[in-house]
Backbone as JSON, one array per atom type, in Angstrom:
{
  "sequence": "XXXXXXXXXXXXXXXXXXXXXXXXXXXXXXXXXXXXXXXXXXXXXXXXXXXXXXXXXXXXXXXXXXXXXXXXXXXXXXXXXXXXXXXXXXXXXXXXXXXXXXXXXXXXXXXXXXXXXXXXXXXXXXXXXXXXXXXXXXXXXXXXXXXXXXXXXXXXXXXXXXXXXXXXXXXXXXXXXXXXXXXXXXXXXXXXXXXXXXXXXXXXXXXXXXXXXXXXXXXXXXXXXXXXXXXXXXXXXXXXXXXXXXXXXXXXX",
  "N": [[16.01, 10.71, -14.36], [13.84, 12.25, -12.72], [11.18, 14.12, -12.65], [9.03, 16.68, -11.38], [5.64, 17.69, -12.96], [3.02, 18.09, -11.72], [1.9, 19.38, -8.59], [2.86, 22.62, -10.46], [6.64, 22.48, -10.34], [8.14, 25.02, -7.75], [10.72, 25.79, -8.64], [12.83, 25.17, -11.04], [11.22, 22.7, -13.43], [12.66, 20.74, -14.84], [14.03, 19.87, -13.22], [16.07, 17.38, -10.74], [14.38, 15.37, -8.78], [14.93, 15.36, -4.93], [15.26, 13.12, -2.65], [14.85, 13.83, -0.01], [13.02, 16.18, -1.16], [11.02, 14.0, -2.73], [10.08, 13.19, -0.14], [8.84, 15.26, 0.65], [7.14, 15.61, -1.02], [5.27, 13.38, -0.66], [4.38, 13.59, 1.84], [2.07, 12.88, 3.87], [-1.62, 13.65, 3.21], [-2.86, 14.32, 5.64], [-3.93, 13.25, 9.41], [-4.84, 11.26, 9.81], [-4.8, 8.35, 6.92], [-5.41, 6.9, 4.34], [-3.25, 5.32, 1.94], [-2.89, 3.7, -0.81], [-0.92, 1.83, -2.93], [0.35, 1.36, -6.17], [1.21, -0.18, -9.4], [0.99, -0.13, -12.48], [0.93, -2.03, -16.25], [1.07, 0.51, -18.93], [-1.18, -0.71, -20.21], [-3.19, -1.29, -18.52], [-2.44, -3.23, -17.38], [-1.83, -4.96, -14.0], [-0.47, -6.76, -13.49], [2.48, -8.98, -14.53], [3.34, -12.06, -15.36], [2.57, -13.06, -13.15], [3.34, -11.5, -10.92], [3.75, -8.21, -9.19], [5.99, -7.19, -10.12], [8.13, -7.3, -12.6], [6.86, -5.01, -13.46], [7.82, -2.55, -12.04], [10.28, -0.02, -12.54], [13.42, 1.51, -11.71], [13.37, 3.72, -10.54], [10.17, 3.7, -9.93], [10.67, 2.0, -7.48], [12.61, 3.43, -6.15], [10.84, 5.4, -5.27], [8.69, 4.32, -3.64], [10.02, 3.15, -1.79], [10.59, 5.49, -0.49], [7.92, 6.23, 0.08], [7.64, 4.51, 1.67], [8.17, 5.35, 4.21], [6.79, 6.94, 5.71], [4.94, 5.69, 6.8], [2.4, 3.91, 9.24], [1.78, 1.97, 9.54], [1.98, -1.28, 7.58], [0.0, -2.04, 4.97], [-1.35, -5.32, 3.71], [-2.52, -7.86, 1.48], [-3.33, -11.29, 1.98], [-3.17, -12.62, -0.46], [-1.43, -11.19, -2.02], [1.04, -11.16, -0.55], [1.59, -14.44, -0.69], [2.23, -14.54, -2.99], [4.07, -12.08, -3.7], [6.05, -12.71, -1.47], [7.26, -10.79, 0.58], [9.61, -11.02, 3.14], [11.4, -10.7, 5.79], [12.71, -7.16, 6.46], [10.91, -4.09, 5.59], [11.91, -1.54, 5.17], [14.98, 0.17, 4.74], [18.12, 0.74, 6.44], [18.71, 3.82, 6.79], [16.12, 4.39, 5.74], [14.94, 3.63, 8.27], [16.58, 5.69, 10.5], [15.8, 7.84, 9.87], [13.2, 7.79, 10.32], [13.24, 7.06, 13.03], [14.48, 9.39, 13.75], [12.64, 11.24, 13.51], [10.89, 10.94, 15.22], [9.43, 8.05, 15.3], [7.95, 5.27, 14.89], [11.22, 2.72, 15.04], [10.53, 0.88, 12.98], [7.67, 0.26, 10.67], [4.49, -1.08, 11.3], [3.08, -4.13, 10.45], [0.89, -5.36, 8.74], [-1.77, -7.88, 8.09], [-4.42, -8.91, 5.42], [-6.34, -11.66, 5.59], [-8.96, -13.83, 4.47], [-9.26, -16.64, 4.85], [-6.97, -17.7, 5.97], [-4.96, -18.11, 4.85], [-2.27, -19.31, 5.11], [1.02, -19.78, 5.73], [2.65, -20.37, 8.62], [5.3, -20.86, 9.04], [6.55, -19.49, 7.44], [8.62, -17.63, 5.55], [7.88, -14.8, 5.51], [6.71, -14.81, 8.04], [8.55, -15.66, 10.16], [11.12, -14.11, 9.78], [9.97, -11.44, 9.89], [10.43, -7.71, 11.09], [9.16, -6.97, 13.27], [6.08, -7.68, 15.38], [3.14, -9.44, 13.62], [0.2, -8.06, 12.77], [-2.9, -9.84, 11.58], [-5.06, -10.0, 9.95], [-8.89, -11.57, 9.87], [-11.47, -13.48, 9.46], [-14.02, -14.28, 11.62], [-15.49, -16.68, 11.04], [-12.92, -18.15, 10.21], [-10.61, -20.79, 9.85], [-10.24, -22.61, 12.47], [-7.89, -24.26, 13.04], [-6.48, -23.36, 11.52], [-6.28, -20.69, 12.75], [-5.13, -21.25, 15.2], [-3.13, -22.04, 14.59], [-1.54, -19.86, 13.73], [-1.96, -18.07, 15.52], [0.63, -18.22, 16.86], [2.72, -16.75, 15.82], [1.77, -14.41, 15.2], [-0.99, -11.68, 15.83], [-3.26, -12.42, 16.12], [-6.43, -11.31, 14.56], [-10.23, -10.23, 14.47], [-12.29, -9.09, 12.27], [-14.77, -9.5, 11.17], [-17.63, -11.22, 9.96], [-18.1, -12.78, 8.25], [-16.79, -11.91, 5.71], [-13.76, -9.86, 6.07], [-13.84, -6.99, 7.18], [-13.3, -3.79, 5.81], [-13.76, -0.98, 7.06], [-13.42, -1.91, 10.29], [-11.0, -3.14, 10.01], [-9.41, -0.77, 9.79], [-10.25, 0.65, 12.18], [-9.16, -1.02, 14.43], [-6.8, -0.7, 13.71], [-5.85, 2.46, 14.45], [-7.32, 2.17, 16.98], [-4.86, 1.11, 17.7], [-2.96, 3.24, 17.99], [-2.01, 3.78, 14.63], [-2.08, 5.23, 12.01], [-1.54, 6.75, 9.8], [-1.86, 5.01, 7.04], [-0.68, 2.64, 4.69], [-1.57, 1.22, 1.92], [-0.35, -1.95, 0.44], [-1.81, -3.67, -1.74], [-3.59, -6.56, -2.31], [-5.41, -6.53, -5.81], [-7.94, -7.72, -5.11], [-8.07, -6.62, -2.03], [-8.03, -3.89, -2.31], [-10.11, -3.15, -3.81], [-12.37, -3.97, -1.84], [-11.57, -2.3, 0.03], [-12.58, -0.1, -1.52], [-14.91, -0.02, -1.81], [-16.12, 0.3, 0.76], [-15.42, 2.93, 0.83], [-12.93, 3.99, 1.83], [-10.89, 4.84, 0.73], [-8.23, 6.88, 0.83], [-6.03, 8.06, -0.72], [-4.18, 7.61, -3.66], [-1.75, 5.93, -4.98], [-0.28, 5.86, -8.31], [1.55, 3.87, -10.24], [2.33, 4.23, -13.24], [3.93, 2.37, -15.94], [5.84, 2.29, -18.19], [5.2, 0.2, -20.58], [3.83, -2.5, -22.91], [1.88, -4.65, -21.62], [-0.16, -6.89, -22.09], [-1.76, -10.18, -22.58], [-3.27, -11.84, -20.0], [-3.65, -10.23, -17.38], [-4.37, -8.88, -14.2], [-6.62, -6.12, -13.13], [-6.14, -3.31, -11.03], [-7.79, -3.33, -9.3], [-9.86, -5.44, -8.54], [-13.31, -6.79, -8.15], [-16.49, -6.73, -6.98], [-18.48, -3.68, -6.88], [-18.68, 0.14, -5.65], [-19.67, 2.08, -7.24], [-19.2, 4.89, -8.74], [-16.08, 6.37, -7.77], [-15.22, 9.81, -7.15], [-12.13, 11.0, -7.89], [-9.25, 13.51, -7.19], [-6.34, 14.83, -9.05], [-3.67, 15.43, -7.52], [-0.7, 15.21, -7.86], [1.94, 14.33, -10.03], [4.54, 13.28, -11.62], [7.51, 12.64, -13.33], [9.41, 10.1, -15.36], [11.55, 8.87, -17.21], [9.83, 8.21, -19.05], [7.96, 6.73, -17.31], [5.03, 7.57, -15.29], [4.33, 8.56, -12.19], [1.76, 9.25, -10.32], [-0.59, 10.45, -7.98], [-3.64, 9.98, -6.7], [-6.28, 11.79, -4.96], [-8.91, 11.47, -2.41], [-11.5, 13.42, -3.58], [-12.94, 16.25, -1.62], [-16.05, 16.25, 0.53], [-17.59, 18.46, 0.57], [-17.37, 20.35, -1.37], [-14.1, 22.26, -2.41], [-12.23, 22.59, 0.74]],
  "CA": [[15.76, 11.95, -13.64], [12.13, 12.36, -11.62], [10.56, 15.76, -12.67], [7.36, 17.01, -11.09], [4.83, 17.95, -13.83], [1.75, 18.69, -11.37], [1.58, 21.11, -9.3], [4.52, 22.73, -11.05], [7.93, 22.72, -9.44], [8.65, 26.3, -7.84], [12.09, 26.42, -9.32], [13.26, 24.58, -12.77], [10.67, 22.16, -13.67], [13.21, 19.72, -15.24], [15.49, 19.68, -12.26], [16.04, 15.75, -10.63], [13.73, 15.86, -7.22], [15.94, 14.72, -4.03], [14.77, 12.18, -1.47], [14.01, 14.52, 0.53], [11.79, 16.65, -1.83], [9.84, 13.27, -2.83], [9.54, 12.42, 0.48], [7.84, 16.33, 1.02], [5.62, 15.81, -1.65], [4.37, 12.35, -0.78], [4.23, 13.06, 3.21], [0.48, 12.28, 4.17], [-2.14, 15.21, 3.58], [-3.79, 14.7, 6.75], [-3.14, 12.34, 10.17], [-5.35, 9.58, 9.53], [-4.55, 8.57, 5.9], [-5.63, 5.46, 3.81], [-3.1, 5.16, 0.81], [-3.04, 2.52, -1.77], [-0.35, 2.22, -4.05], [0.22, 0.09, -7.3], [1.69, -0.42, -10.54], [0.4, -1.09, -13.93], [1.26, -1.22, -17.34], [0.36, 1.42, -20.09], [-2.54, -0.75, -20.88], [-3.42, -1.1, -17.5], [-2.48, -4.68, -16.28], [-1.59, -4.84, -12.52], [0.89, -8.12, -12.63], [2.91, -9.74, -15.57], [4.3, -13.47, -14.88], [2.06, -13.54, -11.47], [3.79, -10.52, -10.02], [3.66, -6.42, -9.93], [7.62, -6.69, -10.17], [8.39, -6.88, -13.46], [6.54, -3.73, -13.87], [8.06, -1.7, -11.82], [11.39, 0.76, -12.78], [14.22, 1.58, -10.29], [12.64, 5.23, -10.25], [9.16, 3.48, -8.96], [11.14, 1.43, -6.59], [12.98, 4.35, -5.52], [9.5, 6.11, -4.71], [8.25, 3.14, -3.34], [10.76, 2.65, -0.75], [10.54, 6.45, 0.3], [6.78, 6.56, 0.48], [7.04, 3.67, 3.14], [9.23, 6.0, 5.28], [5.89, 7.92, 5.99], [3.66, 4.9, 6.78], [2.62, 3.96, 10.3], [1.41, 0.25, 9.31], [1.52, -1.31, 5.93], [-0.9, -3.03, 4.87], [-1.26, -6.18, 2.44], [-3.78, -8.65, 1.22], [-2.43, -12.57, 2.14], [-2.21, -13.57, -1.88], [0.05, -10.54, -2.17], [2.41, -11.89, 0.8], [1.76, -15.58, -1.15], [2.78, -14.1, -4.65], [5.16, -11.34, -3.47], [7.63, -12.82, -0.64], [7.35, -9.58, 1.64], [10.39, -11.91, 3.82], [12.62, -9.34, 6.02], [12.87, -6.0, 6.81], [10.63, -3.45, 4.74], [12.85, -0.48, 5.04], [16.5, -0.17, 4.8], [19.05, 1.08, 7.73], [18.45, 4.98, 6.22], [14.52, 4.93, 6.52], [14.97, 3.06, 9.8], [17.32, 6.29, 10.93], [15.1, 8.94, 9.21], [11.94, 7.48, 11.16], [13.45, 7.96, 14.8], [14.76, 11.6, 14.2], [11.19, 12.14, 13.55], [9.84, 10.22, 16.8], [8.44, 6.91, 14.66], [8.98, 3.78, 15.31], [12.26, 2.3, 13.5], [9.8, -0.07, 11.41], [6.56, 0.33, 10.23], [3.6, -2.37, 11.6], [3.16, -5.38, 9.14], [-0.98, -6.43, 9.01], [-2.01, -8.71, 6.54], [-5.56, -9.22, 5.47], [-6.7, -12.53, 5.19], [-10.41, -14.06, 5.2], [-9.59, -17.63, 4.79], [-5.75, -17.55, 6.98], [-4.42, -19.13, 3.9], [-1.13, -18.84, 5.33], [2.27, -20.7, 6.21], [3.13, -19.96, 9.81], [6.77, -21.38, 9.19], [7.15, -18.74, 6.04], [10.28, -16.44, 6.14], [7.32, -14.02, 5.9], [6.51, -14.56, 9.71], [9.86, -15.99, 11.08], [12.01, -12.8, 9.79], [9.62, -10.35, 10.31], [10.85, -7.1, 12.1], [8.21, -6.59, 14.19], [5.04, -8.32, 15.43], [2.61, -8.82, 12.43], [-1.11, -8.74, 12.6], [-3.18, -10.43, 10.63], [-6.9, -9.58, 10.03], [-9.37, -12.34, 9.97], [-13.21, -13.74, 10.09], [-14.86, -14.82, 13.02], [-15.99, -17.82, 10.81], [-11.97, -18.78, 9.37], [-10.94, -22.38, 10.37], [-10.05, -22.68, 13.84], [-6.53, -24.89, 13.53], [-5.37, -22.1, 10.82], [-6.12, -19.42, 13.7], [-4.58, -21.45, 16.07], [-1.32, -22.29, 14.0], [-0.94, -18.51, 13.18], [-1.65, -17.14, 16.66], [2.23, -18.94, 17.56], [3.6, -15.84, 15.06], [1.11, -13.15, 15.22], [-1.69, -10.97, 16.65], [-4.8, -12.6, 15.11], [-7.83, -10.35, 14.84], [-11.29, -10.42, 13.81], [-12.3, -8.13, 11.79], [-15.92, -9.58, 10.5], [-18.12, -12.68, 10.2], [-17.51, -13.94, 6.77], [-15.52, -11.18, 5.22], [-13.01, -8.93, 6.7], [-14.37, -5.47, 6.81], [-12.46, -1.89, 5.74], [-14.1, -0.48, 8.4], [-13.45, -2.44, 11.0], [-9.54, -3.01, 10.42], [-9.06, 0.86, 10.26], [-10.59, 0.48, 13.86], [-8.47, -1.74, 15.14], [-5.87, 0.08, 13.48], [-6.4, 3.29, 14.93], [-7.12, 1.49, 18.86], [-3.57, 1.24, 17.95], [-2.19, 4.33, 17.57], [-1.59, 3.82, 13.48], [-3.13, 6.63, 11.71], [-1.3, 6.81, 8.29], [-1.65, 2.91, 6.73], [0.34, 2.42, 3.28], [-1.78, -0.37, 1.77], [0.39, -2.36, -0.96], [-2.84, -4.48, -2.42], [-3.47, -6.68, -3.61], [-6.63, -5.94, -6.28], [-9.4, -7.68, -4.31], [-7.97, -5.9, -0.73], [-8.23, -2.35, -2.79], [-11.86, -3.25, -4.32], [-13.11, -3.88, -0.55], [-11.71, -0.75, 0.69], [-12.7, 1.11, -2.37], [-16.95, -0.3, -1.46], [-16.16, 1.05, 2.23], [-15.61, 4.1, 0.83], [-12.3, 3.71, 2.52], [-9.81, 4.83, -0.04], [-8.16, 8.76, 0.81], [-5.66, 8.25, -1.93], [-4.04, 6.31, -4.56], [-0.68, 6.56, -5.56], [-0.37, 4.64, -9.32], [2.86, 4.18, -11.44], [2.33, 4.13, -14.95], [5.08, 1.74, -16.13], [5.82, 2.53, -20.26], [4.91, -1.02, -21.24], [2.58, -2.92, -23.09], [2.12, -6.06, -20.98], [-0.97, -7.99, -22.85], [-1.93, -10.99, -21.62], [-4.73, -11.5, -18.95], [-3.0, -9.74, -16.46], [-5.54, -8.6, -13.41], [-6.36, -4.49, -12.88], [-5.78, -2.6, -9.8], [-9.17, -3.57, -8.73], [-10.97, -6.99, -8.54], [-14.74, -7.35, -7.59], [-17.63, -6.33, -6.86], [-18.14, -1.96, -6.88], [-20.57, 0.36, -5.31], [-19.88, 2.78, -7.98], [-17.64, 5.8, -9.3], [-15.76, 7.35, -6.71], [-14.32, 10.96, -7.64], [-10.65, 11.0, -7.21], [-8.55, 14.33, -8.21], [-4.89, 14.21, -9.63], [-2.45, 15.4, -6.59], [0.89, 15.04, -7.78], [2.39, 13.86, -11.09], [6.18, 13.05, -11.88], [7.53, 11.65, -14.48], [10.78, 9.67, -14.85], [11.83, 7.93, -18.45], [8.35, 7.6, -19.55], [7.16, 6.28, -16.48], [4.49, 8.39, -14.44], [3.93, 8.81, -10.81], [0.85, 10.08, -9.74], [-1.44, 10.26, -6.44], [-4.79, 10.48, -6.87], [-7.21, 12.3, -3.56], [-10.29, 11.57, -2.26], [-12.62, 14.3, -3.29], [-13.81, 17.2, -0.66], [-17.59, 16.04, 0.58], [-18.38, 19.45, 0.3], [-16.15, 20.99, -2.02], [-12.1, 22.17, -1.38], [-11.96, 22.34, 2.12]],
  "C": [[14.27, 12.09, -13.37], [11.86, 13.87, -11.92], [9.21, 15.92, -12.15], [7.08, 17.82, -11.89], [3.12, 18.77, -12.83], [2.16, 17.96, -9.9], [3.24, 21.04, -9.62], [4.79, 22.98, -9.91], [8.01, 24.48, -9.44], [10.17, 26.54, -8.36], [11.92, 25.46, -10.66], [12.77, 23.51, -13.01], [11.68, 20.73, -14.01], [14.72, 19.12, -14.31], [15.29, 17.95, -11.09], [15.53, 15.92, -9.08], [14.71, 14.62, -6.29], [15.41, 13.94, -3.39], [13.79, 12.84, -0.73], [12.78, 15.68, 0.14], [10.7, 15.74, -2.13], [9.63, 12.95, -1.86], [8.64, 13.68, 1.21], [6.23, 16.07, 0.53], [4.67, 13.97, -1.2], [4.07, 12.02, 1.31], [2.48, 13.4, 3.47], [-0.39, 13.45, 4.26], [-3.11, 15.29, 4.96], [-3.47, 13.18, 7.86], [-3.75, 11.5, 9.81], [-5.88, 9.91, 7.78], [-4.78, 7.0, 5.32], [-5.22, 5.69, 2.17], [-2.59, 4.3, 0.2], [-2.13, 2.51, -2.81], [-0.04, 0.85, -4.69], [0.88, 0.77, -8.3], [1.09, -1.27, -11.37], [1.11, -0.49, -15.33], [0.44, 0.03, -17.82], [-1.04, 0.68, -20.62], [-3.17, -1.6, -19.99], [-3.4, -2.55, -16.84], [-1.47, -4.46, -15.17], [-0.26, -5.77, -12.61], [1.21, -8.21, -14.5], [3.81, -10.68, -14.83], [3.96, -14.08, -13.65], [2.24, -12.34, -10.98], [3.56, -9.12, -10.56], [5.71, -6.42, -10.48], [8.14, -6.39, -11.35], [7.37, -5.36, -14.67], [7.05, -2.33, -13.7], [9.72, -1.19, -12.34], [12.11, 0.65, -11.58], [13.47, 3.37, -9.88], [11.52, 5.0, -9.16], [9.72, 2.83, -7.48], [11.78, 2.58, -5.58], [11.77, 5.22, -4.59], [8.34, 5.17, -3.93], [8.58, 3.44, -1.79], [10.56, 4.48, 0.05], [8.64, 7.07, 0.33], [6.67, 5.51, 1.88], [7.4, 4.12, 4.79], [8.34, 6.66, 5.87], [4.78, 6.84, 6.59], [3.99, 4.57, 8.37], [2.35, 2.14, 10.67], [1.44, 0.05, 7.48], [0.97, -2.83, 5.94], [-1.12, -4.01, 3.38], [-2.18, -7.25, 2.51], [-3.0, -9.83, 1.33], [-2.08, -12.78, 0.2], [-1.55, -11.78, -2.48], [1.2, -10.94, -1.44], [2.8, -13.28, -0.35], [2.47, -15.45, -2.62], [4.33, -13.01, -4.41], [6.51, -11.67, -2.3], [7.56, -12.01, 0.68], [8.56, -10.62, 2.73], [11.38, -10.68, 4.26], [12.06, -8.12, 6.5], [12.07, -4.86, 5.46], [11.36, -2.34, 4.18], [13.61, -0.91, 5.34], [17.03, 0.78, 6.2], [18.6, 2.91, 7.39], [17.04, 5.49, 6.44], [14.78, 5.05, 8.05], [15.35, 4.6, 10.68], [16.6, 7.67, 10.77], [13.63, 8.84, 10.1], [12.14, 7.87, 12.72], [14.13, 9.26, 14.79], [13.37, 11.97, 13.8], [9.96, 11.52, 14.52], [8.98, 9.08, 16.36], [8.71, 6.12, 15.05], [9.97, 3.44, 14.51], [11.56, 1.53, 12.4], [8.37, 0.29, 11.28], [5.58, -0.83, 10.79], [3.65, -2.76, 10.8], [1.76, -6.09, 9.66], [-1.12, -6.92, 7.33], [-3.5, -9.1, 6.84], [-5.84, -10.16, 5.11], [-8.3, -13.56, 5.65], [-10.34, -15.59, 5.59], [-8.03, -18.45, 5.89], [-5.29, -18.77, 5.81], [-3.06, -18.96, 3.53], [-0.02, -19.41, 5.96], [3.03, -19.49, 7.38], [4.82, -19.91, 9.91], [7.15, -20.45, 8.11], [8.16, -17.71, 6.24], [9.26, -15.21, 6.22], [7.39, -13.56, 7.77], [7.79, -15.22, 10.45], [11.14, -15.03, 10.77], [11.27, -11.88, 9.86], [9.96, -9.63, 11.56], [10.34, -6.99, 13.05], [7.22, -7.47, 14.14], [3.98, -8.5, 14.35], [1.0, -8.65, 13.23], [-1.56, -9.2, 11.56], [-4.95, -10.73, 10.85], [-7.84, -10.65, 9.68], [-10.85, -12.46, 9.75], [-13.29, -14.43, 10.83], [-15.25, -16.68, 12.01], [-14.71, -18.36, 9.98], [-11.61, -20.29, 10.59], [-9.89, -22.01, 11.17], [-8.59, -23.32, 14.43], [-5.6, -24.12, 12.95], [-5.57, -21.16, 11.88], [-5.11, -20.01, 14.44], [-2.68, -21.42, 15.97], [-0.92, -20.61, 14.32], [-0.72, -17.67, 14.25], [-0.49, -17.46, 17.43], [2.81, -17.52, 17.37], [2.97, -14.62, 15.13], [0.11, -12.86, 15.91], [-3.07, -11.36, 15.52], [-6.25, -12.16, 15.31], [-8.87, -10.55, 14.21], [-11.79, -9.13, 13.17], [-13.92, -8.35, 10.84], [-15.94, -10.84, 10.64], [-17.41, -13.51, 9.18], [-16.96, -12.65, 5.74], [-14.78, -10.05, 6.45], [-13.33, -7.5, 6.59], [-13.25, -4.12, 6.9], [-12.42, -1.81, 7.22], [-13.3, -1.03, 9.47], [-11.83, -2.59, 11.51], [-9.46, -1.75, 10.23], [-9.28, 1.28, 11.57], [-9.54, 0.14, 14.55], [-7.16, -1.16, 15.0], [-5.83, 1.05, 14.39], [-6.31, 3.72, 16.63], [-5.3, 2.03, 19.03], [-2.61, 2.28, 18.42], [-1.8, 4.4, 16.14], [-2.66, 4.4, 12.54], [-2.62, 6.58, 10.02], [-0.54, 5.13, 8.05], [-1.67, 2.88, 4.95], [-0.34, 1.29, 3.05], [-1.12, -0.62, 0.44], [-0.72, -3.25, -1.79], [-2.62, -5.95, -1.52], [-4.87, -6.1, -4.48], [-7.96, -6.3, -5.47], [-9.53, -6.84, -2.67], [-8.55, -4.24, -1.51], [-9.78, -2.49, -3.17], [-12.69, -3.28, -3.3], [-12.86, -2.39, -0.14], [-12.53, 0.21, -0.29], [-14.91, 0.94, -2.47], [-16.73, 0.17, -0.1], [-15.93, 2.37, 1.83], [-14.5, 4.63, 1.94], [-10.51, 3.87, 2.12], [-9.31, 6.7, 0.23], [-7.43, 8.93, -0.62], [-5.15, 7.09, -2.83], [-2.63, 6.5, -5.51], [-0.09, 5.09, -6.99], [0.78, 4.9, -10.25], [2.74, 3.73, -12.73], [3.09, 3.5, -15.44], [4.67, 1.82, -17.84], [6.19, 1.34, -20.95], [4.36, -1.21, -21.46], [2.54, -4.0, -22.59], [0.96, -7.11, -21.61], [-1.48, -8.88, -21.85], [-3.17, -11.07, -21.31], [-4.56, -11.07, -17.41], [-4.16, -8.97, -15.35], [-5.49, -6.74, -13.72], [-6.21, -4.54, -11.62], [-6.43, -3.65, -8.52], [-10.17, -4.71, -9.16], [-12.29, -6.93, -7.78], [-15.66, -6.26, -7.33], [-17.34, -4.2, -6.51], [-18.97, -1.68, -6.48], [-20.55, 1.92, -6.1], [-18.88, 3.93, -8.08], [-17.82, 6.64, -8.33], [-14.91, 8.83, -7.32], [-13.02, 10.79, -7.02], [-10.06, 12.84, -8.01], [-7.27, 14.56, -7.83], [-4.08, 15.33, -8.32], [-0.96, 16.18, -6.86], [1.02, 14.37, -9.4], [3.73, 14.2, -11.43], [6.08, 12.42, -12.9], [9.15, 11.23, -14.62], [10.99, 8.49, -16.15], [10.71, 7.19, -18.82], [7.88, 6.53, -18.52], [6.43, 7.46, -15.62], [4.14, 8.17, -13.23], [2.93, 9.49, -10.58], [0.02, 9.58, -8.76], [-2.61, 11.48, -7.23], [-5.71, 10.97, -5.06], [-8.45, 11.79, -3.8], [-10.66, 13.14, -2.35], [-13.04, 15.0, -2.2], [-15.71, 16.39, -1.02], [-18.05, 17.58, 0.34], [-17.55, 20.54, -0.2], [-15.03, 21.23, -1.8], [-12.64, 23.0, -0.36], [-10.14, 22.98, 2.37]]
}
């Protein structure tokens, strides 16, 4: 059962929130929206066995799948695609149906960030994908991997020798795609989060101890502590849900 803990529920705190209530509380606080979501254990590792999967619950999965119902692109780092599969259809027949009674497209865009295009053109990734992908790039990646990849997708530049925040939120944007669901991986979130490029952050607490040398959220280099404040908080058989905000520049707004 999914209870919202913060802000309180206006009726019976311990009552089981519906689809459509989590998909109130997690619809985008503003049109152009940059949110990041992840899973870690209780003692904060990102992956166990290589992957986020065996972290997540059917609760997170459940909240997963109805936060993507709100997204206008989703966005992923290539060694998440290379580790995770992404192969298929992101949403099921139900989003799909829920998205055009509200004038969306039936699928979500599919961009993938990659600096080095360290990427299999022939992968069920790009030969079942629903839709066109892009796939974000440097001006200085090797020239027979662009070429392979531009058979399957929309290959963009997005910087010299790294791929810049900035720059794909641009291109984004050109698009028409205003609220962009990024799934990671930790070094894609650590770039956005030095662009100063993060609005929120939606993180599932999974009630495990996973050990190990399991990565965090966030890989590399920082340009220092960003204020975030707490949103939303659920909770669901000792697992927590919460979305963190970017901070007001000049207080609440």
């Amino acid at each position: 059962m999914v209870q919202q803990l913060i802000p309180p529920h206006p009726g019976d705190g311990a009552s089981d929130l519906t689809d459509e209530q989590l998909l109130g509380l997690y619809a985008p606080a503003a049109d152009a929206v940059v949110r990041f979501n992840f899973v870690a254990s209780a003692d904060g590792a990102a992956t166990t066995a290589g992957t986020s999967g065996g972290l997540g619950t059917a609760a997170d999965q459940r909240i997963f799948a109805l936060q993507r119902r709100h997204a206008d692109v989703v966005l992923v780092g290539a060694g998440t695609i290379r580790a995770e599969g992404y192969a298929g259809e992101l949403i099921d027949a139900d989003a799909q149906s829920w998205r055009r009674e509200r004038g969306m497209t039936t699928h979500p865009v599919i961009a993938v960030v990659s600096g080095s295009l360290n990427l299999d053109p022939q992968s069920d990734f790009f030969t079942t994908a629903p839709v066109p992908v892009l796939v974000f790039t440097t001006s200085s990646a090797d020239p027979a991997r662009r070429q392979a990849l531009a058979a399957v997708a929309e290959v963009i530049n997005a910087g010299q020798d790294d791929a810049e925040p900035r720059r794909i939120l641009s291109e984004l944007r050109e698009r028409g795609h205003q609220m962009v669901h990024a799934e990671g991986g930790p070094t894609l979130f650590a770039s956005f989060q030095r662009a100063d490029a993060v609005d929120s952050l939606c993180l599932t607490v999974s009630p495990v101890l996973a050990g190990g040398e399991g990565q965090r959220i966030a890989t590399g280099p920082t340009s220092g502590n960003q204020p975030v404040e707490l949103a939303l908080l659920l909770e669901e058989a000792g697992a927590l849900f919460t979305e963190y905000r970017r901070v007001p520049a000049h207080g609440n707004e």
